[in-house]
N, C-alpha and C positions, 0 to 999 in steps of 0.2 A: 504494500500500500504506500509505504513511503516511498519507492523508487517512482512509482503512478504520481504519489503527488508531487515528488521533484520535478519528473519531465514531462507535464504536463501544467504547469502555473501557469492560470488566468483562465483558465476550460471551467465551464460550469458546474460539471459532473466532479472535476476536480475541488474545486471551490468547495461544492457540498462536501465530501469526504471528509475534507478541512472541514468545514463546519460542525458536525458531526463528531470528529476525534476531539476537536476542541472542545465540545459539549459533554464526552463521554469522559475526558481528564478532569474534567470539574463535581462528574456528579459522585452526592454521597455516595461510602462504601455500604453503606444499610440500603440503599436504591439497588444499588450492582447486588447484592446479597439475595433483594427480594425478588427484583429480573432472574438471578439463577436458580432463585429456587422453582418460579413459578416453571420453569423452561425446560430444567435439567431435574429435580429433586422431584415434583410432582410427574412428570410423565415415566419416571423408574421407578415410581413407588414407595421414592424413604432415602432418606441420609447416605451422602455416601463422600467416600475421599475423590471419586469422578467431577460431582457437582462441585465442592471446594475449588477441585484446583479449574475450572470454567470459569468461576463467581472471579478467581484471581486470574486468569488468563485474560481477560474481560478488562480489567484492572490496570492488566500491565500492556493490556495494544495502544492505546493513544502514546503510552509513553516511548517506546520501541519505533512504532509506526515515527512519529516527530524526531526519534535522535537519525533514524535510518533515512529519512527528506534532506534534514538539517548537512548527513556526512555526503548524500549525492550532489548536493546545493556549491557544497567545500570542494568538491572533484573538480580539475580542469574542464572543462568542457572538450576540450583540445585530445582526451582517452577514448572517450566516446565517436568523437566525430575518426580518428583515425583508426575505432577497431571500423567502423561503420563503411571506409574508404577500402579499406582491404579489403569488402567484403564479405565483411563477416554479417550473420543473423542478428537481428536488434539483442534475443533472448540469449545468443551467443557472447555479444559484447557487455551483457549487464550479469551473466553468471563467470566470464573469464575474465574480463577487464576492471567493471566495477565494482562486485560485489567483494572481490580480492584486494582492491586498491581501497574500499572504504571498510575492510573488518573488523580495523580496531574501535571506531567510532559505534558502528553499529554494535559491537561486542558489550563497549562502555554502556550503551544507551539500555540493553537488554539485563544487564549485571545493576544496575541504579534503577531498573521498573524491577528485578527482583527484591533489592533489598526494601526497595518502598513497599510492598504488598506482603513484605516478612512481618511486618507487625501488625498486620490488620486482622480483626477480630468479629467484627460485624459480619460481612459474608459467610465465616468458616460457619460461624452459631447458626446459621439459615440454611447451613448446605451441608455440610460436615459433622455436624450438631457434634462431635468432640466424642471421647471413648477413655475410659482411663489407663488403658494402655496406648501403646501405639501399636494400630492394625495397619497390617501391609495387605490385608485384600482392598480393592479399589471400589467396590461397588456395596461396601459395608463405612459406616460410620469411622471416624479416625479422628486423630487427636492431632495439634498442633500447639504449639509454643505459646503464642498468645490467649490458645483457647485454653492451657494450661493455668496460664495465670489466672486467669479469669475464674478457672477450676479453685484455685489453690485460694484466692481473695475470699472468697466465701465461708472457708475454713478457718479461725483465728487460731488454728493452732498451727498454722501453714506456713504463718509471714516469713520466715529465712527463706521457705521455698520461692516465695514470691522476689524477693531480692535477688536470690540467686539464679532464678530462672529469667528475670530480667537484666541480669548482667550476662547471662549468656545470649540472650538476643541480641542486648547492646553488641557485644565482642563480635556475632555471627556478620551483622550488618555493619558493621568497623569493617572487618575484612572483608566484606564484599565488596564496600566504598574503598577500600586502597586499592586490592585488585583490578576494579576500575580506571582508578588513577593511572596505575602500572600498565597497564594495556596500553591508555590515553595516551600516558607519554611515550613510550616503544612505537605505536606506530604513529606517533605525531597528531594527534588530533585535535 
């Protein structure tokens, strides 16, 4: 979507898209929550870690979609037009030329909508409804970090857990934001 919206600015169709991703990076994650559940949870019949990870999938496309525009926008123009002069197929020049010249940007952009959608808590509860283990079947109910605390707040005999289980989010999402960085600056972005 985002290569679409790069090489096509000022198209209608285009426009809307934009419109649209802009509108879907603003809305609450309790909205995105109740969209998945109505969509994905109700037509399977119940909670599952399927529905979760959509409600965050959901979550993290405008922000993906906007860094993947943003790194085609940063490309010479000058890559495109010469795979284009050899020859080559439009879908040829944007999975050999550019999708390779903009990976670190796009990588960043994908690594920063995961870390942003690591602590959100609204969606999982709507879709995921949480498990006091962690289940690894996909189509049964599963637990999550956020939904943990949430678990653990209710309990007063919990709070270290809730400390502790919040500083490991923090550290998860620290590391994903530097890894980012690392990327960022390696391939120049």
């Amino acid at each position: 979507i985002g290569i679409y919206l790069s090489d096509h600015k000022g198209k209608k169709f285009a426009s809307t898209i934009s419109y649209l991703t802009d509108l879907l990076q603003g809305m609450p994650s309790i909205v995105i929550g109740i969209i998945a559940y109505a969509w994905v949870v109700k037509p399977l019949g119940g909670y599952s870690a399927l529905a979760g990870s959509v409600a965050l999938a959901i979550m993290m496309l405008p922000m993906i979609v906007r860094s993947t525009e943003e790194t085609m926008n940063m490309l010479p123009v000058a890559y495109k037009e010469a795979g284009l002069s050899l020859g080559s197929s439009y879908t040829n020049v944007v999975f050999k030329i550019l999708l390779p010249s903009g990976f670190g940007g796009i990588f960043t952009g994908i690594l920063l909508a995961i870390s942003r959608v690591m602590g959100e808590t609204a969606p999982l509860m709507l879709t995921a409804l949480g498990a006091s283990v962690v289940n690894w079947k996909v189509m049964e109910p599963t637990s999550a970090i956020p939904l943990l605390i949430w678990d653990f707040y209710n309990d007063p005999n919990l709070v270290d857990l809730i400390w502790s289980t919040s500083l490991l989010l923090l550290i998860v999402i620290f590391l994903l934001n530097w890894i980012a960085k690392i990327v960022a600056r390696k391939w120049k972005v």
